[in-house]
C-alpha positions in Angstrom: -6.2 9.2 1.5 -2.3 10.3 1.0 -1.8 13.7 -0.9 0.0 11.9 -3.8 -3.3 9.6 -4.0 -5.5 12.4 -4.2 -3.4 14.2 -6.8 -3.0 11.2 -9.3 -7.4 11.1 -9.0 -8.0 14.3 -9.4 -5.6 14.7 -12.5 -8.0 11.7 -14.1 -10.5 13.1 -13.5 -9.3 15.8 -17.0 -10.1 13.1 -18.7 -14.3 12.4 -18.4 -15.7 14.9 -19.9 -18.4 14.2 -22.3 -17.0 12.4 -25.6 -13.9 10.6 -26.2 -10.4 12.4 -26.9 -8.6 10.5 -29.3 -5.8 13.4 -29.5 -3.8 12.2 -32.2 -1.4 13.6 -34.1 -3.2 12.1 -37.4 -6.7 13.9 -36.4 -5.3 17.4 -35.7 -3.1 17.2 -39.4 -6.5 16.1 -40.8 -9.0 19.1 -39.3 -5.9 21.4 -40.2 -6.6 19.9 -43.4 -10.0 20.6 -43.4 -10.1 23.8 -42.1 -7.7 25.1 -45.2 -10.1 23.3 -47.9 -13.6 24.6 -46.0 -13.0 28.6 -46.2 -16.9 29.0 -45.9 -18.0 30.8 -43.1 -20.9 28.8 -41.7 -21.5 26.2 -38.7 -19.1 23.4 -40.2 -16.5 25.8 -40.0 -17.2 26.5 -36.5 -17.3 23.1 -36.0 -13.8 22.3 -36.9 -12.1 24.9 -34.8 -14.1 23.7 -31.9 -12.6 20.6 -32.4 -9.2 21.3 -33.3 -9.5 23.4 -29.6 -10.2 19.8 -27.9 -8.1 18.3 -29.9 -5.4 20.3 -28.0 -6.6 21.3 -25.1 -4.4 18.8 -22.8 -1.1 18.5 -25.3 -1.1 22.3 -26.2 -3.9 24.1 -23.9 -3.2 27.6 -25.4 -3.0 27.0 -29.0 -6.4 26.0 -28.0 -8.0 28.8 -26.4 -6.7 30.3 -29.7 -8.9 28.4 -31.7 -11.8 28.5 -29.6 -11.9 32.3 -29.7 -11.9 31.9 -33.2 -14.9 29.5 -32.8 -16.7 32.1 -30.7 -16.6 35.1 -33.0 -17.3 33.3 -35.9 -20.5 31.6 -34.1 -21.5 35.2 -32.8 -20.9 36.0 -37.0 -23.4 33.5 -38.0 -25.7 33.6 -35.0 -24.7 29.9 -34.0 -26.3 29.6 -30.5 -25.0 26.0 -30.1 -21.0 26.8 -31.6 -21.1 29.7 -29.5 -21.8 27.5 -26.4 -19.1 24.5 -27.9 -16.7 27.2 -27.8 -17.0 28.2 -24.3 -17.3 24.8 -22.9 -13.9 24.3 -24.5 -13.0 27.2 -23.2 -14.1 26.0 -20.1 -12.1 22.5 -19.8 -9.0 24.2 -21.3 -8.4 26.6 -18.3 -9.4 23.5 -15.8 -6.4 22.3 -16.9 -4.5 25.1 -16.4 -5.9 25.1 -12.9 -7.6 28.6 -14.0 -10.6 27.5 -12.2 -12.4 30.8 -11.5 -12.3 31.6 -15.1 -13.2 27.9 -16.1 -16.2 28.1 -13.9 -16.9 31.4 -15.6 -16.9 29.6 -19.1 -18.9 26.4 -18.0 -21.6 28.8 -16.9 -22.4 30.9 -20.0 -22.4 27.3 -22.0 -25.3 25.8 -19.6 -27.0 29.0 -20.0 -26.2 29.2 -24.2 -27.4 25.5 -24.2 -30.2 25.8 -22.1 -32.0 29.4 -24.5 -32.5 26.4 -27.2 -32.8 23.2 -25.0 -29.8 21.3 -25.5 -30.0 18.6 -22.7 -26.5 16.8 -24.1 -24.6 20.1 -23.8 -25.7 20.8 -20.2 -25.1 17.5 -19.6 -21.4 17.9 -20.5 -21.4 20.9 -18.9 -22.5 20.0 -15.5 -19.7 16.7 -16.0 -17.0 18.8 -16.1 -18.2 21.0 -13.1 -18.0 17.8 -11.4 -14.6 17.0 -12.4 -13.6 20.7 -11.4 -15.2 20.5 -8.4 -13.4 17.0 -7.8 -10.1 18.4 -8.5 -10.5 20.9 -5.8 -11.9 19.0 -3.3 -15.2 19.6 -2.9 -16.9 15.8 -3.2 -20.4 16.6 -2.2 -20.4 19.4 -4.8 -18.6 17.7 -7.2 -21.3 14.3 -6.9 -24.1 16.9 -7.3 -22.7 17.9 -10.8 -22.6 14.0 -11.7 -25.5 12.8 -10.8 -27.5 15.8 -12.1 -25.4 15.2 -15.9 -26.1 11.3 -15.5 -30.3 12.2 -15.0 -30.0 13.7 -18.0 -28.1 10.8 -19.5 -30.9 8.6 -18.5 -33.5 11.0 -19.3 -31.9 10.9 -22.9 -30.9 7.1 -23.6 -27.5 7.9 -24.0 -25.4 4.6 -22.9 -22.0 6.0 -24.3 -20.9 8.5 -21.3 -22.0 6.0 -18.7 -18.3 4.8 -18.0 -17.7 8.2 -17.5 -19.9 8.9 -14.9 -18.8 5.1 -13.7 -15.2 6.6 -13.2 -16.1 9.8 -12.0 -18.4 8.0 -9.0 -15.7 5.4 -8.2 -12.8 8.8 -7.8 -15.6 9.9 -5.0 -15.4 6.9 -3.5 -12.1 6.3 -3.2 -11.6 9.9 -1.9 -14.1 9.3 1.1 -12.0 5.9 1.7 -14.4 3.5 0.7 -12.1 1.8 -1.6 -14.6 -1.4 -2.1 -17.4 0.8 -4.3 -14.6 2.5 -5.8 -13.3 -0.5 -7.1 -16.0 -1.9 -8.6 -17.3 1.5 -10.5 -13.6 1.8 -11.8 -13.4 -1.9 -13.2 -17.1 -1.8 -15.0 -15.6 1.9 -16.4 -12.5 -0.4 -17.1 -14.5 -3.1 -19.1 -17.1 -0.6 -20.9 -13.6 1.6 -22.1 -11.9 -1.7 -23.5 -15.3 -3.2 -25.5 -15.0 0.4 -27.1 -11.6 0.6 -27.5 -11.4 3.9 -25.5 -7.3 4.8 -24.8 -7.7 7.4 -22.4 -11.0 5.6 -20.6 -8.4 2.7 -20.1 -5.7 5.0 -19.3 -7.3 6.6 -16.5 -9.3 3.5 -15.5 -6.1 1.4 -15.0 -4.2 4.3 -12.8 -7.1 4.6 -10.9 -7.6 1.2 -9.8 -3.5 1.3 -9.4 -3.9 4.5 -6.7 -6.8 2.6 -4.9 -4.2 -0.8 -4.4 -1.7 2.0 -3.0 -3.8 2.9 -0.3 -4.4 -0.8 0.1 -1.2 -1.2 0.6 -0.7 -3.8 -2.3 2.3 -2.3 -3.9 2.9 -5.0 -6.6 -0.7 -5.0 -8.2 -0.2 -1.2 -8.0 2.6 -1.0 -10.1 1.7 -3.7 -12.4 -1.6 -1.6 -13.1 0.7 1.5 -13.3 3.0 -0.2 -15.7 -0.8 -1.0 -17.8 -1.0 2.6 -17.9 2.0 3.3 -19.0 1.9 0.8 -22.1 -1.5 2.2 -22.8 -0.1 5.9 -22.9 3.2 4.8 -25.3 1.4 3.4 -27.6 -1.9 6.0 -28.2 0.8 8.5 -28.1 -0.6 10.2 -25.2 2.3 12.6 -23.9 0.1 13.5 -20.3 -0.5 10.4 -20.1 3.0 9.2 -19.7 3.8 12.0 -17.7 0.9 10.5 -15.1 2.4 7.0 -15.1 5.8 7.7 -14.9 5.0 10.1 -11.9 2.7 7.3 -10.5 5.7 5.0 -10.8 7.8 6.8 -9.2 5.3 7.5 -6.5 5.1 3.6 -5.7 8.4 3.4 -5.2 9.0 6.4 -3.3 6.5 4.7 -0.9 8.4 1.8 -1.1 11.6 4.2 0.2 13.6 3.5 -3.3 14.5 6.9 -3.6 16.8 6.7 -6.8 14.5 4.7 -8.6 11.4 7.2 -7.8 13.8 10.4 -8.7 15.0 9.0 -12.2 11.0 8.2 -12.8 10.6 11.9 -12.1 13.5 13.3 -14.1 11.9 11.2 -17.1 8.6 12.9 -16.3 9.9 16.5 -15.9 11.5 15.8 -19.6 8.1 15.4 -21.4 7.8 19.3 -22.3 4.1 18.5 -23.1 3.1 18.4 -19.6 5.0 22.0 -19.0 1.6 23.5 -19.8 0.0 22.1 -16.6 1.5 24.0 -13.9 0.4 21.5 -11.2 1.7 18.3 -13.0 5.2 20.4 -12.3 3.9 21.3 -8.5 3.3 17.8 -7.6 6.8 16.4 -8.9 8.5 19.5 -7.3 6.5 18.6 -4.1 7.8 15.0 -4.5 11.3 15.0 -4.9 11.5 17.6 -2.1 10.0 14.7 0.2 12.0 11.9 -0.9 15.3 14.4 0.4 13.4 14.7 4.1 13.5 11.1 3.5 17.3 11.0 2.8 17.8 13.6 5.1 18.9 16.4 3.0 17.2 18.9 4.5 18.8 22.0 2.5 17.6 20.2 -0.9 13.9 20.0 0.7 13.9 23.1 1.5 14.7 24.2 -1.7 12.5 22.2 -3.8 9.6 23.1 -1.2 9.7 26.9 -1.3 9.8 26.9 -5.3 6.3 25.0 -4.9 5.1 27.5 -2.1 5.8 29.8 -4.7 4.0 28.9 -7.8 1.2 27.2 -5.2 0.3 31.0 -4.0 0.7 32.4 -8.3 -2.0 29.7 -9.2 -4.2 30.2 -6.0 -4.2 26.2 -5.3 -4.3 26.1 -1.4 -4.4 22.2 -1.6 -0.5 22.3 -2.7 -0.1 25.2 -0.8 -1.1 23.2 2.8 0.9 20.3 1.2 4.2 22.4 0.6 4.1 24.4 3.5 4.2 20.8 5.6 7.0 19.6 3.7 9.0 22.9 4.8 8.0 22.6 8.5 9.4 19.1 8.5 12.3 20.1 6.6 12.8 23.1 9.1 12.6 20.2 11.8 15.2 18.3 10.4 18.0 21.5 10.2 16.6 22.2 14.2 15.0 25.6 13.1 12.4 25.5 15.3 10.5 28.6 14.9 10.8 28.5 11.0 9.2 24.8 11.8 6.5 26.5 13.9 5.3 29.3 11.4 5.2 26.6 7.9 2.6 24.1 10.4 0.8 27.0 11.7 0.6 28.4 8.5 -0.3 25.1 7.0 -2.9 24.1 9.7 -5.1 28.0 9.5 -5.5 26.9 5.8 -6.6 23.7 5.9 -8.7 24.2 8.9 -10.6 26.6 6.1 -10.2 23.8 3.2 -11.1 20.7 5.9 -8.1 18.8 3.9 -8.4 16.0 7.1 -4.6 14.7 5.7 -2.6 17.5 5.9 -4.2 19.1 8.9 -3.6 15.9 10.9 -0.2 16.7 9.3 0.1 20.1 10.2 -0.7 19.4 14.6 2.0 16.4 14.1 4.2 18.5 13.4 3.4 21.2 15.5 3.5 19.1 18.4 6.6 17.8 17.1 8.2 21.2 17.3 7.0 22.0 20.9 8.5 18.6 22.0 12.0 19.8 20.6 11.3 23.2 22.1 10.6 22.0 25.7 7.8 23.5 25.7 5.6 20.1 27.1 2.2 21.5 27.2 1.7 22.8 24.0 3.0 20.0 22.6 0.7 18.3 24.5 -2.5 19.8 23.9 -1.7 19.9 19.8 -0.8 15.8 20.1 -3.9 15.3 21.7 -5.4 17.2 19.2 -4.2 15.0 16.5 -4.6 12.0 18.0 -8.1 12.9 18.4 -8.9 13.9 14.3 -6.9 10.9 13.3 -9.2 8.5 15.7 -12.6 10.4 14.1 -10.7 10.5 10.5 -9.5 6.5 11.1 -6.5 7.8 9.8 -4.0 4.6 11.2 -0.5 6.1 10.5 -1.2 9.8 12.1 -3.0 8.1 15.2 0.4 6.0 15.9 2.0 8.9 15.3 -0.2 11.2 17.7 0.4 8.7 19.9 4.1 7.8 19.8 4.4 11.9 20.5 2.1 11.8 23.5 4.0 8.7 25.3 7.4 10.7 24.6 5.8 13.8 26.2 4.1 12.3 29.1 7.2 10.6 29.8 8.7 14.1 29.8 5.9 15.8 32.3 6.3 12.3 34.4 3.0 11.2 33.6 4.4 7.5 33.4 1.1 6.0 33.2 -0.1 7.8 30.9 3.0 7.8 29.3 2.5 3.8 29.2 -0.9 3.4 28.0 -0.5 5.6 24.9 2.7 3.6 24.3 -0.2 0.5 24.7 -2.2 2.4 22.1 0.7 2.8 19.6 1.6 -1.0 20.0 -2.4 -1.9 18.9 -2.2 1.0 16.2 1.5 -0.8 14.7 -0.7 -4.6 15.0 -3.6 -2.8 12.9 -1.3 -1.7 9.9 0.3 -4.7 9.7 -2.7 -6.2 9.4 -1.7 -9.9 10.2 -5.2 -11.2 10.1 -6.3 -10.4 6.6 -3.0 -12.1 5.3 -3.9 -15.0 7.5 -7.7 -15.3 5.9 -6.1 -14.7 2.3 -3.8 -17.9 3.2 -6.8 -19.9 4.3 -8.7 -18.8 0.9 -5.6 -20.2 -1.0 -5.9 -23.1 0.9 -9.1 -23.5 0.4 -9.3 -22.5 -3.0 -6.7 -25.5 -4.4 -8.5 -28.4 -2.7 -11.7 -27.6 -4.0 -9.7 -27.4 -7.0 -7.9 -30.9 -6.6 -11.3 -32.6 -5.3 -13.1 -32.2 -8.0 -10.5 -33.4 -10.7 -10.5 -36.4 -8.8 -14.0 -36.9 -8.9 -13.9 -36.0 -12.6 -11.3 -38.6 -13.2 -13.2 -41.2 -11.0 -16.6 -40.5 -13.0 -14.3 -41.3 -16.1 -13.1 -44.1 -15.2 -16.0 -45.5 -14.0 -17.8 -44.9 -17.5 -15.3 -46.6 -19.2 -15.3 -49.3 -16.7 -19.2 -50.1 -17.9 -18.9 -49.3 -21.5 -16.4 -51.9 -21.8 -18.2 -54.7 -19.3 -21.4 -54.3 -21.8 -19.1 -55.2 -24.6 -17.5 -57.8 -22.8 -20.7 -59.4 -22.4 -21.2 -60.4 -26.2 -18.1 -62.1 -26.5 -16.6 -65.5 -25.2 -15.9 -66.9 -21.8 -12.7 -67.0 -22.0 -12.4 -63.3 -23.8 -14.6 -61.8 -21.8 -12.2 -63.9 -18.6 -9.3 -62.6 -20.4 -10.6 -59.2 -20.2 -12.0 -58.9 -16.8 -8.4 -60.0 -16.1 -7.3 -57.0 -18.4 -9.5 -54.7 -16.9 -8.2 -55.9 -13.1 -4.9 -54.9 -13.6 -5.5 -51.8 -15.0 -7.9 -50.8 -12.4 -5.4 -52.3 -9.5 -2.2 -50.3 -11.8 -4.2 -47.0 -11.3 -5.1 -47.5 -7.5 -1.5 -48.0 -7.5 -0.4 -44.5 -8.8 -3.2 -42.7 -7.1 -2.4 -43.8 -3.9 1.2 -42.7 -4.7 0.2 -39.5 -5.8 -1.5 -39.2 -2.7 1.3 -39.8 -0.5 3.3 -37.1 -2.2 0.6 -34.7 -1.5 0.2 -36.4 1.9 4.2 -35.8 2.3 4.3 -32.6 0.5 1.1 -31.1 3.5 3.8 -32.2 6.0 6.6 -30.7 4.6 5.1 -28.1 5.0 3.9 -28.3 8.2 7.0 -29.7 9.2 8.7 -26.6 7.8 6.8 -24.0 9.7 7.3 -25.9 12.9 11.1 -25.8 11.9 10.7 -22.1 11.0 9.1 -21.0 14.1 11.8 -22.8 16.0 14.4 -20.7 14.7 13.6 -17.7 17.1 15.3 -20.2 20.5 13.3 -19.8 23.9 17.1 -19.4 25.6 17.1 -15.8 22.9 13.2 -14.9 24.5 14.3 -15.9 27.5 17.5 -13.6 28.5 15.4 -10.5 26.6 12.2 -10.5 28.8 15.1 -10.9 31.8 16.8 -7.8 30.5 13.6 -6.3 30.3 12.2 -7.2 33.6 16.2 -5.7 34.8 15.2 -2.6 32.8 12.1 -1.8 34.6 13.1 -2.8 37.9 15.7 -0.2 37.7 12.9 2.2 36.4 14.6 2.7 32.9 11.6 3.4 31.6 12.1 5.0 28.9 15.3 2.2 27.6 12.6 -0.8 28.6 10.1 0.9 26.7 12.0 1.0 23.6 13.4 -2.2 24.4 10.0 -3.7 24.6 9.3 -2.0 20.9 11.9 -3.6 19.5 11.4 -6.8 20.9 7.8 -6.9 19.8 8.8 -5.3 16.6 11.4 -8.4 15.8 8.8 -11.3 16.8 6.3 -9.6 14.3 8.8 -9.8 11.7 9.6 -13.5 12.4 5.9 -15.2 12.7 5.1 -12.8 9.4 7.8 -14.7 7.8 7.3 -17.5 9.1 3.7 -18.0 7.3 5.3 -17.4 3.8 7.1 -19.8 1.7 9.2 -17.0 0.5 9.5 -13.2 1.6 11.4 -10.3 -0.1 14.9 -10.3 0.5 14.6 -6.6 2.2 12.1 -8.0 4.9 14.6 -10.6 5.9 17.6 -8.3 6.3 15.2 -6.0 8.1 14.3 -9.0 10.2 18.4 -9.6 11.0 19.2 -6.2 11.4 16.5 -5.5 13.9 17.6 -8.9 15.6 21.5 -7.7 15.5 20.4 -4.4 17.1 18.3 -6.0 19.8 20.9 -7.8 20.8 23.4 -5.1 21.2 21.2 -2.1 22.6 22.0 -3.5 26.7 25.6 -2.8 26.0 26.5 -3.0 22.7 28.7 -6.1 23.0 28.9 -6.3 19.4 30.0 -4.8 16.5 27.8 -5.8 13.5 27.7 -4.9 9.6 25.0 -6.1 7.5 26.3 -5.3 3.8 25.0 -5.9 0.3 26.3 -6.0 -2.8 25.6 -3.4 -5.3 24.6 -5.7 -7.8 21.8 -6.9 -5.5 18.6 -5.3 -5.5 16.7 -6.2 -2.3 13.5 -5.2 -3.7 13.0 -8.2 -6.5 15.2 -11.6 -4.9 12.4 -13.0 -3.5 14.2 -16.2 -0.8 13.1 -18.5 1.6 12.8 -16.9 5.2 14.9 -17.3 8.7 17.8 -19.2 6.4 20.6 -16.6 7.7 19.2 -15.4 11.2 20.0 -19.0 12.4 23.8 -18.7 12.1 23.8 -15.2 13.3 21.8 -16.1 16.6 24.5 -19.3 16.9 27.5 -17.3 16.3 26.2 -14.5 19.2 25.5 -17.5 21.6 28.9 -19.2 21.0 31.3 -17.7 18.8 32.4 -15.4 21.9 32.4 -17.5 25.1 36.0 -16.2 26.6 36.1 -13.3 24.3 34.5 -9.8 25.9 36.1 -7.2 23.2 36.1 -6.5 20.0 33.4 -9.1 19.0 32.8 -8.8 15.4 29.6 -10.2 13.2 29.5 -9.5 9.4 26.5 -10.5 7.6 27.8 -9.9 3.3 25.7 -10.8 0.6 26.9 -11.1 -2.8 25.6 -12.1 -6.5 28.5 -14.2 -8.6 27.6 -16.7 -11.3 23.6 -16.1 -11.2 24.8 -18.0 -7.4 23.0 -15.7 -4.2 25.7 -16.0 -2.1 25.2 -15.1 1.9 28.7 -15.2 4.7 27.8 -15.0 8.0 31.8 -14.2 9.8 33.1 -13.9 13.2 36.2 -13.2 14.9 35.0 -15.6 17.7 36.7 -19.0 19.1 36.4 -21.1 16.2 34.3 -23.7 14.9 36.8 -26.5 15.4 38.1 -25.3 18.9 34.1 -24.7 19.6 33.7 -28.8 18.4 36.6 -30.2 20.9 35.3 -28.4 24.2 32.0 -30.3 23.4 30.2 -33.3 22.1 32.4 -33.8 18.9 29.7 -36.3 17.2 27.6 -33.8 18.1 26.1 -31.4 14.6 25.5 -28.1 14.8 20.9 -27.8 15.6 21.3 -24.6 13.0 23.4 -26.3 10.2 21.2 -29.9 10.8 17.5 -27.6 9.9 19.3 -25.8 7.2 20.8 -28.7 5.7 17.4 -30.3 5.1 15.9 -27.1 4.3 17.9 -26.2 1.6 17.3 -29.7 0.4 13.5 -29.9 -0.1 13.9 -26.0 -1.2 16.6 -27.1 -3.8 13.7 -28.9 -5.4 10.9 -26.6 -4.9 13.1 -23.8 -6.9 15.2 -26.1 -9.0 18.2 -24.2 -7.7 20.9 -25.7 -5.8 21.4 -24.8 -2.1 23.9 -25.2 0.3 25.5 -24.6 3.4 29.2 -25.1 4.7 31.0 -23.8 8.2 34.4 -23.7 8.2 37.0 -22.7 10.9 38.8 -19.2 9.9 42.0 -21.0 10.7 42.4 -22.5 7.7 43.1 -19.0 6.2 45.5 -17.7 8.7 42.3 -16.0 10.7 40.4 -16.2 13.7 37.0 -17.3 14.0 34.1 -19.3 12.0 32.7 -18.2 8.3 29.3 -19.6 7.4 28.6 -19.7 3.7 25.0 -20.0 2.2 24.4 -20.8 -1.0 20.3 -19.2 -1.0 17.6 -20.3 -3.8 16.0 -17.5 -4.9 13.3 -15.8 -7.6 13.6 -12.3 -9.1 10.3 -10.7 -9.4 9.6 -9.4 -12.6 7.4 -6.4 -13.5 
């Protein structure tokens, strides 16, 4: 599981300790209220400051230590056995969310021992639930499981039903921390379902950004954020000010992931403004710890570097090795980036003595990446190799996919280096079988055949519902028929005929058109697939087979990752009706780039508007790579300089609007040297394309190819008009 993962669970887990928290501003005026009115000193007294402490214990954690103390001495006052342990259970949770956990631990203890002297199963209970959801938070899951299941025997042993989607959560946040993300789905959706039957906000709350985190390490970014953006709505509307500083740090999360780094920052900032949250030192650590990642992602190193070393900081004030391991990382990479080696080297080593202690499996696998990574830059070969090995090996017993294709990308580079070539070539093999495993083409393929599967058991049976109607009114009326006259009953049948031979009619029709619409689409992935032209596969396996007969070895092998990179791309698309705008410019871009690393023949710009945001037009696939393969197989026939391609897409009059423009031969001039009856392969597919898709999205499409001559220019300009959908969240 990711860091960020981890840290959005473990937050939640604040949340389930026994009893609801319905933290409302209206409660706290009331008890305030109360406690002015009730000047007795007696066990309702106590009471009340016990629960105006957990009434604040997450908005305003030490205005309620403040009144638990009071709650304390004015137990000890009275001799209030059971106050006196209220007050040091709330004690207890409010420094667990200052990440005080020695001290927490300190208080959780003398309650279970308070509660125990006079027998108070229910306050041990909540006691041991919390030392669960300590222990969870620092990382200890077999310790923290112990705690549970000992507070849900006494549940049982009780008959007490209400905490049971607490314990529900709290096993389903083990489960997804050991990666099985199956049983922690189902224990967080019955949580889910028991929380909304009792109208439980923070139960919900929780329950929806848990089930969110889960889909991230799925890999199912959309359902993420639409259970994110659950949360979110949840939070606004109880009021719920950590609870909105959780969502919009989850949110920003999913799309740093997603590699929108201004969207994720300004989700951040928003966060970082709720001065609620201030109290938690670790909500601040984590955003600090994210926004320096997202600038080794834009490659500002100096900004990383910054933002890393403040969370070093406050990581070593509050004792929390967890962020600590995490932060330290983040600095060797950003180290890495500057090439300061040696600064590199002491943040991994640093990071990997203290999670070899803490057995954090994600950010010591992180910790020998990068140390190899830094003896690779350094030249020193066998270090780097024996820490790559290293990782490669944990990652393999971990199943951690990304830092086992990363182990491995570092050991082909380095055999390469030593001139271990085979070797070199069969971790490069590895890496290939590692990049097939996360994309994960077969599961997408069974969820297609499920689809499938799904809507013509749907359609069967409404036609055998519609039959068995028919055919019931079909006998009711022949038994009437019977009573009356010859001719009538003639007259009728006659009736009856026609209507019977007028529905074969439209039901026959209405099978074609499903009939035609199957081999549309059949038709239209055989089109699709056709796109990628055996003359394309052809002159790149020759260039490859040049490569390695020339014993480039290390050009053909990243020749060969490319190539393999680009089909992927293409049969991916190819099995969807309509793909994210981003994957098909990735798809072009990758092509364009294929096509130029021999001897960059080309020069290529891929530009889009800012008024465009690739992440929600959703299009039909392999519309533009077409004209941009045609244009790089004929625009240039005589011309061996200055070739220029430009791929712009624009937004104008709620019109997606794609140019595909070179500086090549012409369109016309290309017509008269050929066949002139003869239409363009690329513009014939399109043009039917575009047709059926016109009135799948009721959105005109279009294409039109003109020669640049007509504007005083040289070359052919290909203009798209592309249907599209905006996803909305």
């Amino acid at each position: 599981m990711s860091p960020i993962s981890r840290y959005i669970l473990s937050l939640l887990s604040f949340l389930f300790l026994v009893g609801n928290m319905q933290a409302q501003n209206k409660k706290i005026d009331s008890l305030k209220n109360e406690l002015k009115i009730y000047t007795k000193k007696d066990t309702v007294r106590v009471k009340i400051l016990n629960h105006l402490a957990f009434y604040h214990y997450r908005s305003n954690p030490p205005q309620s230590l403040v009144y638990a103390e009071q709650a304390g001495k004015l137990a000890d006052e009275i001799k209030s056995t059971k106050g006196k342990a209220r007050s040091f259970y709330m004690k207890a949770i409010t420094y667990m969310e200052q990440t005080k956990f020695a001290v927490s631990i300190t208080n959780y203890e003398k309650a279970i021992e308070l509660y125990a002297s006079i027998d108070d199963l229910k306050g041990i209970a909540g006691c041991k639930n919390g030392m669960g959801a300590l222990y969870n938070y620092r990382g200890n899951q077999k310790l923290a499981l112990k705690y549970f299941k000992e507070a849900l025997a006494i549940d049982q042993k009780l008959g007490i039903k209400k905490n049971m989607p607490n314990y529900l959560y709290n096993i389903g946040n083990i489960y997804s921390g050991m990666g099985k993300y199956k049983e922690a789905l189902i224990n967080f959706k019955k949580a889910l379902n028991a929380y909304t039957n009792s109208n439980n906000k923070h139960g919900i709350l929780s329950c929806l950004n848990a089930i969110a985190v889960v889909y991230i390490e799925q890999g199912n970014y959309p359902l993420s954020l639409e259970y994110h953006n659950k949360s979110l709505d949840v939070a606004e509307k109880s009021n719920d000010s950590i609870g909105i500083f959780q969502s919009l740090n989850n949110i920003g999360n999913i799309y740093k992931q997603q590699k929108f780094y201004d969207k994720a920052l300004s989700f951040y900032n928003k966060a970082l403004s709720i001065q609620q949250a201030k109290h938690n030192t670790k909500n601040i650590n984590s955003i600090t710890n994210n926004i320096g990642s997202i600038y080794i992602n834009k490659k500002e190193f100096n900004k990383a570097i910054l933002y890393f070393k403040k969370s070093i900081k406050v990581s070593k004030e509050i004792n929390d090795n967890d962020y600590l391991a995490i932060s330290l990382n983040g600095l060797g990479f950003s180290y890495l980036g500057i090439k300061k080696y040696s600064k590199a080297l002491a943040s991994f080593q640093e990071a990997n003595k203290i999670t070899n202690t803490t057995q954090k499996k994600y950010e010591l696998l992180e910790s020998y990446i990068g140390i190899a990574s830094v003896y690779y830059y350094m030249n020193k070969y066998n270090l780097a190799l024996i820490n790559a090995e290293k990782g490669a090996q944990l990652a393999t017993k971990y199943k951690f996919l990304k830092h086992q294709r990363d182990a491995y990308e570092l050991l082909s580079k380095i055999n390469n280096k030593i001139g271990e070539h085979e070797k070199a070539f069969l971790s490069h093999q590895q890496l290939k079988k590692l990049n097939d495993s996360l994309f994960n083409r077969e599961n997408i393929k069974k969820i297609t055949e499920l689809e499938y599967e799904y809507k013509y058991k749907n359609e069967l049976a409404s036609a055998e519902k519609r039959e068995l109607r028919l055919t019931k009114t079909v006998k009711t009326t022949s038994q009437s028929l019977e009573k009356s006259q010859r001719n009538l009953l003639l007259g009728v049948i006659a009736f009856l005929i026609t209507i019977l031979i007028f529905g074969a009619t439209i039901f026959f029709l209405k099978l074609r058109n499903e009939k035609s619409k199957t081999q549309n689409i059949v038709i239209e992935q055989k089109l699709l697939r056709s796109q990628m032209t055996p003359h394309f596969i052809f002159n790149s396996l020759s260039v490859l087979q040049g490569m390695i007969l020339n014993k480039e070895e290390k050009k053909s092998v990243s020749y060969l990752s490319k190539f393999s990179k680009l089909l992927r791309i293409i049969l991916e698309n190819s099995r969807d009706k309509i793909v994210l705008l981003s994957q098909e410019l990735t798809a072009i871009e990758n092509y364009l780039a294929l096509q130029n690393l021999e001897n960059e023949a080309y020069t290529y710009t891929v530009f889009v508007e800012d008024t465009i945001d690739v992440s929600v037009f959703k299009i039909p696939p392999m519309l533009i790579q077409p004209f941009v393969e045609n244009a790089i197989e004929h625009a240039f026939v005589d011309q061996k300089e200055n070739r220029i391609l430009d791929v712009h897409l624009s937004y104008l009059n709620k019109k997606l609007i794609c140019t595909i423009t070179d500086n090549g031969i012409g369109v016309d001039s290309l017509v008269k040297g050929k066949n002139q009856g003869k239409k363009s392969l690329s513009t014939t597919i399109t043009s039917e394309r575009l047709k059926m898709l016109s009135n799948d999205f009721k959105m005109k499409g279009s294409v039109t190819v003109e020669d640049r001559q007509k504007y005083n220019e040289q070359g052919t300009i290909v203009t798209l008009i592309i249907p599209y959908k905006i996803l909305t969240t």
